[in-house]
C-alpha positions as CSV (number, residue, x, y, z in Angstrom):
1,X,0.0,0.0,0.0
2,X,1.6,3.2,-1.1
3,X,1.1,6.7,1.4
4,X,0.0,8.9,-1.6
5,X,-2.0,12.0,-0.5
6,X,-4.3,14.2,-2.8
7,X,-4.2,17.5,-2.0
8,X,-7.8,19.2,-0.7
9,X,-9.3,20.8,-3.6
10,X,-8.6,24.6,-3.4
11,X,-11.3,27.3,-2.8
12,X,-11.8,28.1,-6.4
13,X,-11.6,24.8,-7.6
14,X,-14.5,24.0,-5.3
15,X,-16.7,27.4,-6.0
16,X,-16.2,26.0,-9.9
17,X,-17.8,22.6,-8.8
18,X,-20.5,24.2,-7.2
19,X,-21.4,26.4,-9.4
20,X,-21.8,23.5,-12.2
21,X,-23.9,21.7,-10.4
22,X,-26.4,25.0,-10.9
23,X,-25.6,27.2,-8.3
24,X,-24.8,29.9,-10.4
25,X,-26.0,33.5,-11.6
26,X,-29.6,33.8,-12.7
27,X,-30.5,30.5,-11.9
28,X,-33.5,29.8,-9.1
29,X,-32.8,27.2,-6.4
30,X,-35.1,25.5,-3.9
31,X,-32.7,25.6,-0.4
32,X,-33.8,25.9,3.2
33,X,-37.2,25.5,2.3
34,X,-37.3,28.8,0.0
35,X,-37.4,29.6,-3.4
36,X,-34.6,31.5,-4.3
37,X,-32.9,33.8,-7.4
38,X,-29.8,33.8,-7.2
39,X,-28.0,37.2,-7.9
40,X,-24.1,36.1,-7.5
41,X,-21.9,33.0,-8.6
42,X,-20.5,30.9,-5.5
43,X,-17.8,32.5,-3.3
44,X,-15.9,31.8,-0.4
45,X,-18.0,33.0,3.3
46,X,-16.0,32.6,6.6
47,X,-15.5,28.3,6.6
48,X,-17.7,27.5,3.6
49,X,-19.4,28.7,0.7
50,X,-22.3,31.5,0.0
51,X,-24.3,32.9,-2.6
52,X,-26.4,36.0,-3.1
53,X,-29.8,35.5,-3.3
54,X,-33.1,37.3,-3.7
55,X,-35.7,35.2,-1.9
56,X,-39.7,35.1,-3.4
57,X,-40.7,37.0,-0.7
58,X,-39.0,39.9,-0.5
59,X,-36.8,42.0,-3.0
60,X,-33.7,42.3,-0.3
61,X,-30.2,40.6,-1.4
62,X,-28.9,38.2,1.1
63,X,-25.9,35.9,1.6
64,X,-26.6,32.1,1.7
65,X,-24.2,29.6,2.9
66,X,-24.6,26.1,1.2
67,X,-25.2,23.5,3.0
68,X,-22.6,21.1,4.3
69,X,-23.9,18.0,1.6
70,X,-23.4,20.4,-1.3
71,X,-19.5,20.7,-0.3
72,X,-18.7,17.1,0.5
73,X,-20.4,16.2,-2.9
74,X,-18.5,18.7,-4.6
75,X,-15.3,17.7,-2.9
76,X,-16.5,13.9,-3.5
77,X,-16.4,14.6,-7.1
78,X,-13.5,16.2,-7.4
79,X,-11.4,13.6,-5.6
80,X,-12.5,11.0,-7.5
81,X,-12.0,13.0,-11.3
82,X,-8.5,13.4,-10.3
């Protein structure tokens, strides 16, 4: 058995992921139970990863993390494509 070590998948590299997987500008999401537009492309926030959105129900711009299950399938499919 050999000790080979991938390197974690940087910041951007992950950000790219997500936002193939639709979380991306203009597109509408269903997360936390709410409809969503969202106004930005993914971006690093404090330990994880956020998106501006404009929810159905109101015309103010928030900040969204992702959930934690978004990540590790991003970083699942990453791992496994290199």
């Amino acid at each position: 058995m050999s000790s080979y070590r991938h390197e974690p998948p940087s910041i951007d590299e992950i950000c790219a992921s997500v936002k193939r997987l639709g979380y991306a500008a203009r597109q509408r999401i269903r997360l936390y139970g709410e409809e969503f537009e969202l106004i930005s492309d993914p971006f690093p926030e404090a330990d994880g990863i956020a998106v501006n959105v404009r929810s159905k129900k109101g015309p103010n711009v928030r900040v969204v993390r992702l959930p934690a299950t978004v990540l590790q399938s991003v970083q699942g499919r990453i791992a496994k494509a290199s």
